[in-house]
Each structure stands twice: as C-alpha cells, then as structure tokens.
C-alpha positions as CSV (number, residue, x, y, z in Angstrom):
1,X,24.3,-31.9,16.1
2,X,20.9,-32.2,18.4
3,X,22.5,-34.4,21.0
4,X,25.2,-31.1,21.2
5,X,22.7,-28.2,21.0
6,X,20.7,-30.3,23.7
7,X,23.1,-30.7,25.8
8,X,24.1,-27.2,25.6
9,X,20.8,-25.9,26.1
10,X,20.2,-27.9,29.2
11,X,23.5,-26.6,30.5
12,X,24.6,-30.4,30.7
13,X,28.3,-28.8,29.7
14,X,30.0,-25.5,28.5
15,X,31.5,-26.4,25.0
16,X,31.5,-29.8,22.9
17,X,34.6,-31.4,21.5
18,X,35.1,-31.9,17.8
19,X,38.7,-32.8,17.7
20,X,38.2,-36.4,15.9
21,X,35.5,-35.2,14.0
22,X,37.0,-32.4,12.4
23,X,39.8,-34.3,11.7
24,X,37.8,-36.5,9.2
25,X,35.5,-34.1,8.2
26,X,36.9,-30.4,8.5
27,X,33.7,-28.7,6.5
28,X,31.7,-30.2,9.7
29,X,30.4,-27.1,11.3
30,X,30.1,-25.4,7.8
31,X,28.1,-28.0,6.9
32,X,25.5,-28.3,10.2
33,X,25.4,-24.6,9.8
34,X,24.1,-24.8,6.0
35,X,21.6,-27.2,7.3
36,X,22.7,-31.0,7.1
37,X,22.8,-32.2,10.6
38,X,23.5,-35.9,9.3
39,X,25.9,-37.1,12.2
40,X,29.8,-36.6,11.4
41,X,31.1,-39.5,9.9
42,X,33.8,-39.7,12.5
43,X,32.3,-43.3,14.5
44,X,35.4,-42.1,17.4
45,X,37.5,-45.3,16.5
46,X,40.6,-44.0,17.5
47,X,42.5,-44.3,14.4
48,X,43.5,-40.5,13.9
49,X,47.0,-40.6,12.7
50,X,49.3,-38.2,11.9
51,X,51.7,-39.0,9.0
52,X,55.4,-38.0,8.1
53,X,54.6,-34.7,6.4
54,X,52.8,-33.8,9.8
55,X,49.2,-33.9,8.8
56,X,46.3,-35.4,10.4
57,X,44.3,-37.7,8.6
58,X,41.5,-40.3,9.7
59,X,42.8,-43.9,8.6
60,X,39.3,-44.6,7.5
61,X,39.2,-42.2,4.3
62,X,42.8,-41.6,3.1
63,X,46.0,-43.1,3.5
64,X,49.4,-40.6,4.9
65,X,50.5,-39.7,1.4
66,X,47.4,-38.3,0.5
67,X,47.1,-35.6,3.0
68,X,45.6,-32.3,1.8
C-alpha cells in the first residue's frame, strides 16, 4: 500500500496494477481501506491459473475444484 500511494503521489505513474493480487486476495482494497496495509499476500509467482469451470484461483491457497 505505501510503496503505491508513494508512487502515486510523486506522480512516478497514473494507476497501479492489482491483477495477481486480487486474484488471491479479492477483499484487498476493502481491506487497505479499513486500515490493514499488511502487504497482499500475492509474492507475484506467476502461478495464477484458471481452472475448468473458468475461475481464477492462486495455486498457492486453493486447488481448481475449490473455486468460489
């Protein structure tokens, strides 16, 4: 969260992608907003997947079957 609102602030970039985070942790922004600025748990691995019924999951937490 501070390394984004820095970089904002210092007009470093226009926006800042949560793609692979959000994929493992959807409640992300929610959750900065509320107050937790722990870092997102997504360590950008590259192990997104996408699983027969079409969902996105991070193969870290939860395996294709168990997709919301």
């Amino acid at each position: 969260f501070e390394t984004a609102e820095r970089l904002l602030a210092e007009d470093v970039c226009d926006a800042v992608g949560l793609c692979r985070p959000m994929i493992r942790e959807p409640g992300l922004p929610a959750r900065w907003l509320g107050g937790d600025r722990e870092p997102a748990r997504c360590v950008s691995c590259g192990k997104c997947r996408q699983s027969p019924e079409r969902c996105n999951y991070c193969a870290l937490d939860v395996q294709p079957g168990e997709c919301p």
